[in-house]
Backbone as CSV, one residue per row, in Angstrom:
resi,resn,N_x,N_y,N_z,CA_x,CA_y,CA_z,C_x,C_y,C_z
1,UNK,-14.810,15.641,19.405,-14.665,16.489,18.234,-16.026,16.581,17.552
2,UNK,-16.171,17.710,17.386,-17.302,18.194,16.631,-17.643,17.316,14.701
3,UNK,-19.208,17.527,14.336,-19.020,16.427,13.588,-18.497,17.565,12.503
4,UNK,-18.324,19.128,12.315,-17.912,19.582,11.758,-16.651,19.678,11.308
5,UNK,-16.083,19.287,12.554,-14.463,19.185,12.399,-13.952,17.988,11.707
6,UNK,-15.116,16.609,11.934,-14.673,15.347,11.455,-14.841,15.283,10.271
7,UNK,-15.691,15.868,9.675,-16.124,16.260,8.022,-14.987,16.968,7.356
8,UNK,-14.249,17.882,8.178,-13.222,18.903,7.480,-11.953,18.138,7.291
9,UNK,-11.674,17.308,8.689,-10.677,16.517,8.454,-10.886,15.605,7.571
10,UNK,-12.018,14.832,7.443,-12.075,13.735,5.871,-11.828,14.545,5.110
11,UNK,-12.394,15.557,4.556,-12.002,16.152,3.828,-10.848,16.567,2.936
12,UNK,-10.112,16.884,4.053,-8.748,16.875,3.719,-7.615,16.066,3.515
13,UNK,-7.730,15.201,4.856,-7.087,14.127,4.839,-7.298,12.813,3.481
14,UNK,-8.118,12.310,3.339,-8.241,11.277,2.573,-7.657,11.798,1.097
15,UNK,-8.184,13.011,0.409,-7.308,13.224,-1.011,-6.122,13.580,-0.859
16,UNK,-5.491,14.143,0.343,-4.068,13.960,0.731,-3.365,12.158,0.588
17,UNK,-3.819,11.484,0.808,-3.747,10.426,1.494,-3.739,9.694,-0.094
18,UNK,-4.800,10.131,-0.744,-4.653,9.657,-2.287,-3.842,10.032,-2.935
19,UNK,-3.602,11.499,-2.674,-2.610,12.193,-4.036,-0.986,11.812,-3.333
20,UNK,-0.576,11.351,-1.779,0.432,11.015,-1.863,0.860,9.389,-2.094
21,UNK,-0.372,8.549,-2.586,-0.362,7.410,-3.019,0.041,7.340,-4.575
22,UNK,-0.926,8.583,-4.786,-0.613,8.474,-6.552,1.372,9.335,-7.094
23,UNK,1.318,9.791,-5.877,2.997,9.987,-6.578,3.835,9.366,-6.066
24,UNK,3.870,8.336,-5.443,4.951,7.120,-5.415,4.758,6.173,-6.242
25,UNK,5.829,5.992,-6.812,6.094,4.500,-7.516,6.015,3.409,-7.349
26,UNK,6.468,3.128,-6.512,7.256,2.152,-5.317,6.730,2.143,-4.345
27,UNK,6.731,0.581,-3.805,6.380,0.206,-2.208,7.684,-0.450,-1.923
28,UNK,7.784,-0.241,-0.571,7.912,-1.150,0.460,7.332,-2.800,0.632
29,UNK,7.996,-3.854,0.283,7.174,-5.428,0.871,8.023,-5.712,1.985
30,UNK,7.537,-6.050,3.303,8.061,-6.883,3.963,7.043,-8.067,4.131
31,UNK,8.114,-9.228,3.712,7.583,-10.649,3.107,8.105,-11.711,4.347
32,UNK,7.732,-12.883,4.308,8.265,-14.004,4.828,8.445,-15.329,4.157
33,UNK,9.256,-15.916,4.778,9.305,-17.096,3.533,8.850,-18.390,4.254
34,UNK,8.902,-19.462,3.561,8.253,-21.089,4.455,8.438,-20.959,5.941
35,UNK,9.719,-20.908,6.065,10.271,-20.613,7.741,10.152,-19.665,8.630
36,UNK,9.295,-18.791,8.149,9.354,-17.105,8.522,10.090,-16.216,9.120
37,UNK,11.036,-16.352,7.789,12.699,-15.726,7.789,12.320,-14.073,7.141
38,UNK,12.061,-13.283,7.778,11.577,-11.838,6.898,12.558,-11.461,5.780
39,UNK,11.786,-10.623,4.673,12.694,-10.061,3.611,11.967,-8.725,3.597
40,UNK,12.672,-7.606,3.603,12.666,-6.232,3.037,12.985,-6.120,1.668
41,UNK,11.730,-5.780,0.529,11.934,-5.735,-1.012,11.361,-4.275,-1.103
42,UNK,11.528,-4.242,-2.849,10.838,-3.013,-3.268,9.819,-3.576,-4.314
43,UNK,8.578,-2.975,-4.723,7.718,-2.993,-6.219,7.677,-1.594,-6.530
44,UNK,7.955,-2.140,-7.913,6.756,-0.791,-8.685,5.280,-0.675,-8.973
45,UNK,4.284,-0.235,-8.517,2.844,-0.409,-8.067,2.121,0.201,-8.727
46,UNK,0.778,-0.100,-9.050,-0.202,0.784,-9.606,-1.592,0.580,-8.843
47,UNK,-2.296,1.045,-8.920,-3.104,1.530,-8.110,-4.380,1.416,-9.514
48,UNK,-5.741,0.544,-8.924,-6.962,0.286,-9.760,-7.932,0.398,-8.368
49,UNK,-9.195,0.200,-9.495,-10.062,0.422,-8.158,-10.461,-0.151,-7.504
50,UNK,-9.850,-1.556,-7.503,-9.452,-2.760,-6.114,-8.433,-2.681,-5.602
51,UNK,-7.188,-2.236,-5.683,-6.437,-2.600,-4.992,-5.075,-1.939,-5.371
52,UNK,-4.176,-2.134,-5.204,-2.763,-2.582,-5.497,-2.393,-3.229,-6.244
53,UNK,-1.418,-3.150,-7.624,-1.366,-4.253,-8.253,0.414,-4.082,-8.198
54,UNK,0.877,-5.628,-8.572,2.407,-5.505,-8.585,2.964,-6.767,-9.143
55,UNK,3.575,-6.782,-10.179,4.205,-7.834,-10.756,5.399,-8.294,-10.336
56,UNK,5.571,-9.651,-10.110,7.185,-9.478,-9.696,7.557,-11.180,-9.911
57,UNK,8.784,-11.199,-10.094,9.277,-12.649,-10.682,9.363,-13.809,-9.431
58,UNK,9.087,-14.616,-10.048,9.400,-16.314,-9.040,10.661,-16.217,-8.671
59,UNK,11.652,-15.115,-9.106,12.910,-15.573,-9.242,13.777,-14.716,-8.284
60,UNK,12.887,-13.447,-7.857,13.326,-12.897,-7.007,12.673,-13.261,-5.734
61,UNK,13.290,-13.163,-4.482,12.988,-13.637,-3.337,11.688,-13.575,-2.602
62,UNK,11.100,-11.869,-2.919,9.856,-11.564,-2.159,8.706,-12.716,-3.177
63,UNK,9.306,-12.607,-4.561,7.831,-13.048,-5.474,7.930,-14.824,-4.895
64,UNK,8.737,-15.537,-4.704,9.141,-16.819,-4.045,8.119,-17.018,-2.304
65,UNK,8.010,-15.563,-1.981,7.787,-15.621,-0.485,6.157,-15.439,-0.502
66,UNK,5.908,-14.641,-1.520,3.861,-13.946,-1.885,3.502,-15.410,-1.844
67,UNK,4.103,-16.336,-2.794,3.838,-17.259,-3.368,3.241,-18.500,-1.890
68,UNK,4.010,-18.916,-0.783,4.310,-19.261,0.478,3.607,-18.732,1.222
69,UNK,3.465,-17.516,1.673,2.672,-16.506,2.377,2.059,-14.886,2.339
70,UNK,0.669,-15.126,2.485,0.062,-14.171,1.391,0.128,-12.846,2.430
71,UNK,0.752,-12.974,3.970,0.616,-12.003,4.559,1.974,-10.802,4.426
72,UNK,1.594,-9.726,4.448,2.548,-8.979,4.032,2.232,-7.878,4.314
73,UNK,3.347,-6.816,4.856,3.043,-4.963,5.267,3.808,-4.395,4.279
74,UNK,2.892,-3.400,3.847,3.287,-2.409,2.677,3.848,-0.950,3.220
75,UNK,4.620,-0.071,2.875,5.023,0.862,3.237,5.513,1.766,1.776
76,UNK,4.596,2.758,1.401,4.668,4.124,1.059,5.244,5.002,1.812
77,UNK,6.476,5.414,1.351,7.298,6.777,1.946,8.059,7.635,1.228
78,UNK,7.911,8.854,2.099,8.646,10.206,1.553,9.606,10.271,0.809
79,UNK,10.344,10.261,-0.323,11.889,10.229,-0.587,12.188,10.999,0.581
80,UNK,13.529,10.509,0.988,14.051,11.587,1.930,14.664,13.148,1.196
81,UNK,14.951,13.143,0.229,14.976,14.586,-0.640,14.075,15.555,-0.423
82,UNK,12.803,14.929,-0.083,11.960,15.952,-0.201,11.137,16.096,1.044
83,UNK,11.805,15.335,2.480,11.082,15.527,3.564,12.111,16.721,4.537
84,UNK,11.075,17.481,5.348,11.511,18.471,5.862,12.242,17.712,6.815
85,UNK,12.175,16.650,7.743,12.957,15.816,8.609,13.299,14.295,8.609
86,UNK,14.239,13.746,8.424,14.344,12.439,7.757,13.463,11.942,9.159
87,UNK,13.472,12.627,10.504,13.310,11.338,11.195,11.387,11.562,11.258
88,UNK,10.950,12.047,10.411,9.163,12.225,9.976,8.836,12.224,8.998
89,UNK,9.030,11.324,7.562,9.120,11.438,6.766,7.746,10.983,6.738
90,UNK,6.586,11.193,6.022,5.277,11.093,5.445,5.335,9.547,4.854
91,UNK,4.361,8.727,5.690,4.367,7.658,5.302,3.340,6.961,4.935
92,UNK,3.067,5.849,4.558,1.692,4.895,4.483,2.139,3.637,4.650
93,UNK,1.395,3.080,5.797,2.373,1.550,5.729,0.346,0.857,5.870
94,UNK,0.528,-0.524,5.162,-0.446,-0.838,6.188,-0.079,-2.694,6.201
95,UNK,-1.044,-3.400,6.810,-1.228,-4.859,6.529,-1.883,-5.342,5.681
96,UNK,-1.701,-6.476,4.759,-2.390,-6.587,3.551,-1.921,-7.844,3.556
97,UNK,-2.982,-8.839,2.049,-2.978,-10.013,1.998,-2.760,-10.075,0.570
98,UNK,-1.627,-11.046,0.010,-1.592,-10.908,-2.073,-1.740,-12.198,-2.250
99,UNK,-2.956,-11.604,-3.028,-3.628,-12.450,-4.521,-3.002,-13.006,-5.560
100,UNK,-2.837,-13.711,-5.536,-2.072,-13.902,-7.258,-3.361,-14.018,-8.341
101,UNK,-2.926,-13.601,-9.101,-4.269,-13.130,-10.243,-3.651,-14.106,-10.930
102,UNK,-4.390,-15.485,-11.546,-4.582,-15.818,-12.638,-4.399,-15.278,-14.324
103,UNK,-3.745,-15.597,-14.840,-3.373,-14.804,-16.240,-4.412,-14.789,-17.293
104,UNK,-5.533,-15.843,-17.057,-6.867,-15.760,-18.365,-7.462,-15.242,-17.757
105,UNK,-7.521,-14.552,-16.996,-8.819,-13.636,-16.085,-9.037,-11.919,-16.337
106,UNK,-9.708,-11.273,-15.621,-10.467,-10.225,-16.441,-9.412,-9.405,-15.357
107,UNK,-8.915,-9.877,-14.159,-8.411,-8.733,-13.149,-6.712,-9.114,-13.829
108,UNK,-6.727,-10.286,-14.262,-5.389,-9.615,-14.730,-5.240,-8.505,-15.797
109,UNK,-5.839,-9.016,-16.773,-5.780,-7.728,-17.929,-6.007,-6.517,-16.970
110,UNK,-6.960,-6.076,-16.404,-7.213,-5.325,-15.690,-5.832,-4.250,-14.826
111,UNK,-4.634,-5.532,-13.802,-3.914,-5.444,-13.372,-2.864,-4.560,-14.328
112,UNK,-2.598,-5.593,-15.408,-1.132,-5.591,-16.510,-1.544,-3.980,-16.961
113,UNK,-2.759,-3.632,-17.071,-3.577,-2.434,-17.764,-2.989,-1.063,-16.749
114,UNK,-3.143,-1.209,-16.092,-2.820,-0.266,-15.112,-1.590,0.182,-14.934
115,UNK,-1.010,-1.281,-14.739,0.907,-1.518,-14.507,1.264,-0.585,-15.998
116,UNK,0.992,-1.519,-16.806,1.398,-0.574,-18.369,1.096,1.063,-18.155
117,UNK,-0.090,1.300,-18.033,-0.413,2.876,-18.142,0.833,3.633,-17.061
118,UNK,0.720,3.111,-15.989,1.752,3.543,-15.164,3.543,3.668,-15.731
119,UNK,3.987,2.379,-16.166,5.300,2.054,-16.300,5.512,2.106,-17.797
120,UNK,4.318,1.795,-18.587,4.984,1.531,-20.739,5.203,0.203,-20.452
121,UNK,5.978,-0.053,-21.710,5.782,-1.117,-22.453,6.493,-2.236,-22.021
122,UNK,7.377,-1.596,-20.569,8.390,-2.700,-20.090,7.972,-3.997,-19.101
123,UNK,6.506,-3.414,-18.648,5.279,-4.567,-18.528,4.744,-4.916,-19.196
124,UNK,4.487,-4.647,-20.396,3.891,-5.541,-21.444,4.837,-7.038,-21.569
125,UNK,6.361,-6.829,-21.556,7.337,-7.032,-21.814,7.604,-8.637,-20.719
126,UNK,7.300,-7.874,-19.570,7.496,-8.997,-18.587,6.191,-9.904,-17.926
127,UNK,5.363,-8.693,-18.551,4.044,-9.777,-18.422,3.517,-10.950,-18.938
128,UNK,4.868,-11.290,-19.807,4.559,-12.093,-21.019,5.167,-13.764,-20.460
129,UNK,6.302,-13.285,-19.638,7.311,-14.028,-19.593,6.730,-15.127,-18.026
130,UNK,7.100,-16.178,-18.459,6.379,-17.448,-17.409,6.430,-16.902,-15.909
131,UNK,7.526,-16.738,-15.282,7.863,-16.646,-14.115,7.851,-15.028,-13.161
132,UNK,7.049,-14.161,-14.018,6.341,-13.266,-13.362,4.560,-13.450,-13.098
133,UNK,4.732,-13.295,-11.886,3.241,-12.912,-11.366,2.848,-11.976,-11.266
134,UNK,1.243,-11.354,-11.291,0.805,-10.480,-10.631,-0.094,-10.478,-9.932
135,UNK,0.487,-9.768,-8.596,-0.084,-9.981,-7.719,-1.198,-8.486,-7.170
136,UNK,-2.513,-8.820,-6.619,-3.367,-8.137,-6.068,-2.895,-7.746,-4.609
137,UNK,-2.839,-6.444,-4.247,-2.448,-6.327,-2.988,-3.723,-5.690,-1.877
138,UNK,-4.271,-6.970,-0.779,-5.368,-6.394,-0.353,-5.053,-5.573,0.715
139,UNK,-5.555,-4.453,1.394,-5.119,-3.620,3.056,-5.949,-4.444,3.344
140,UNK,-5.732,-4.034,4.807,-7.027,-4.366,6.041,-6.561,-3.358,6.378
141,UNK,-5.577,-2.989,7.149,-5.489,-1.867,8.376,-4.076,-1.103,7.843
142,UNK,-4.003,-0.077,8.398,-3.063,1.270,7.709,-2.894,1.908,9.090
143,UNK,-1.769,3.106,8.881,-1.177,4.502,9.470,-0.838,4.795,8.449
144,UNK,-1.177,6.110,8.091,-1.180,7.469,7.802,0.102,8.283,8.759
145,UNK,1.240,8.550,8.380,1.971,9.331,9.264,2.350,11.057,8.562
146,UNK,1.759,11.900,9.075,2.254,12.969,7.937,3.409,14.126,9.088
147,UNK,4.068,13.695,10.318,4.913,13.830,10.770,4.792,14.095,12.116
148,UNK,5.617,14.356,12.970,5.004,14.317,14.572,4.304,14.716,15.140
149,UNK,3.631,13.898,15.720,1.831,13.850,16.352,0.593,13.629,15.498
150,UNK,1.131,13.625,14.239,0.572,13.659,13.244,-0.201,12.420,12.810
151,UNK,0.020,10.958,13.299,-0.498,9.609,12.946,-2.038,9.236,13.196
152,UNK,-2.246,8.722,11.888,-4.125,8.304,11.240,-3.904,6.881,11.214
153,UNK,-4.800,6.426,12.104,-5.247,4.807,12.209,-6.432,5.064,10.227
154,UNK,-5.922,3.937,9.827,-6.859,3.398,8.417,-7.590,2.538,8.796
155,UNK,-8.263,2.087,8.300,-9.333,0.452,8.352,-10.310,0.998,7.160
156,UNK,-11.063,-0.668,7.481,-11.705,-0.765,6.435,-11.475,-1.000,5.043
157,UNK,-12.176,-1.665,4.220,-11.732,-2.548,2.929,-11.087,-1.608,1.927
158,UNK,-11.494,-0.318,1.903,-10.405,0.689,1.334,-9.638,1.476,2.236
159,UNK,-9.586,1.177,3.222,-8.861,2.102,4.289,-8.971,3.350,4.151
160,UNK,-10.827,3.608,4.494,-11.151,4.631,4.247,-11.970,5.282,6.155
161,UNK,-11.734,4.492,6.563,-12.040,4.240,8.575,-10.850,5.215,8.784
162,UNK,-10.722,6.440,9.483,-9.773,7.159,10.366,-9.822,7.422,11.535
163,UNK,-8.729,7.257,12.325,-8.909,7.171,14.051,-7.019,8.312,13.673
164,UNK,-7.260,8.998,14.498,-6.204,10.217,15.057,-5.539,9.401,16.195
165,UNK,-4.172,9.177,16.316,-3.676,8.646,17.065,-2.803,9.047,18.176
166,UNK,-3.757,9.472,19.197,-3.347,10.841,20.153,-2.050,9.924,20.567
167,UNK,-1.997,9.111,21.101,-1.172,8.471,21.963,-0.095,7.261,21.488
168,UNK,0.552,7.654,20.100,1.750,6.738,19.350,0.767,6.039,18.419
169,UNK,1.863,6.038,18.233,1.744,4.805,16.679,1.093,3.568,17.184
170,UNK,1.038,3.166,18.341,0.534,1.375,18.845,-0.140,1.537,19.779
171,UNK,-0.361,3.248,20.049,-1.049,3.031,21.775,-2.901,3.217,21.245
172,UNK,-3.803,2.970,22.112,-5.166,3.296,22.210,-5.455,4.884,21.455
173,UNK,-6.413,4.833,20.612,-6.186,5.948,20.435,-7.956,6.537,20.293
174,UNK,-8.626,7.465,20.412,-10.071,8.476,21.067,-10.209,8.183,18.916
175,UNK,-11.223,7.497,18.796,-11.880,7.728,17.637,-12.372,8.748,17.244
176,UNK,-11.710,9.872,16.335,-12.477,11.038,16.016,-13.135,10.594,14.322
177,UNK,-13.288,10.269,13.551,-13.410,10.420,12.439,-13.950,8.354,11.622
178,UNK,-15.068,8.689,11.135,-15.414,7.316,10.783,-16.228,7.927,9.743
179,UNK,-15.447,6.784,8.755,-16.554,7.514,7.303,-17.014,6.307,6.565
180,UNK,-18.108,6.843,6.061,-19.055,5.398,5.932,-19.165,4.645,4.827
């Protein structure tokens, strides 16, 4: 691929890729616990210019599991309301590692700051309270799915690295696109 074409596709792709980050609420956690018994949860998320941020209680299962093991896959997806085919629904999943942010520190305010602007005052609310954390959510590696044939390998510390994934979701795939 031409480097013209790889320029057009960053182009496009990556503020796609942002603006369907910035209108979900909600992630996807799949967590593990001491035994590495998996759990499927939900957060409500905000988005700073490190990372992922997401508060969530000791008391519910996934925040019990961050706590145990910091490895974890995130998944951004389509409501199904608004996808043309449930079975291609526009996704973002990637692998990531959570931080627990310290509460006298500058990334929590930072965190709670964001969460609030996003959600109001009902994080102010629970940010207060002992047994919520917040947690930093780091990527390493991503897919981009925007529907069949359609799948973007991510990388890189913002998962800002794109590889076109001629051949599935897991198979080898011809590097067109690397941005620096």
């Amino acid at each position: 691929m031409s480097a013209d074409k790889d320029q057009r596709l960053r182009e496009k792709l990556l503020p796609e890729i942002e603006e369907f980050k910035g209108q979900r609420l909600s992630l996807q956690l799949a967590t593990q616990d001491i035994d590495g018994i998996p759990n499927a949860s939900y957060a409500p998320f905000a988005l700073a210019d490190d990372g992922f941020y997401i508060l969530v209680s000791e008391m519910a299962r996934h925040g019990t599991n961050l706590k145990v093991s910091q490895k974890l896959s995130v998944m951004l997806v389509e409501d199904e309301s608004e996808c043309k085919s449930v079975f291609a629904r526009k996704r973002l999943t990637f692998d990531a590692t959570a931080e627990i942010v310290t509460r006298d520190s500058e990334a929590f305010t930072k965190g709670v700051a964001a969460l609030s602007a996003r959600f109001g005052e009902m994080i102010d609310n629970l940010a207060v309270l002992t047994d919520f954390n917040l947690f930093k959510l780091n990527p390493h590696q991503g897919l981009y799915v925007k529907g069949f044939g359609q799948a973007f390998s991510l990388s890189g510390a913002e998962l800002l690295d794109v590889d076109w994934k001629r051949d599935g979701h897991h198979g080898n795939a011809e590097k067109i696109v690397k941005i620096a």
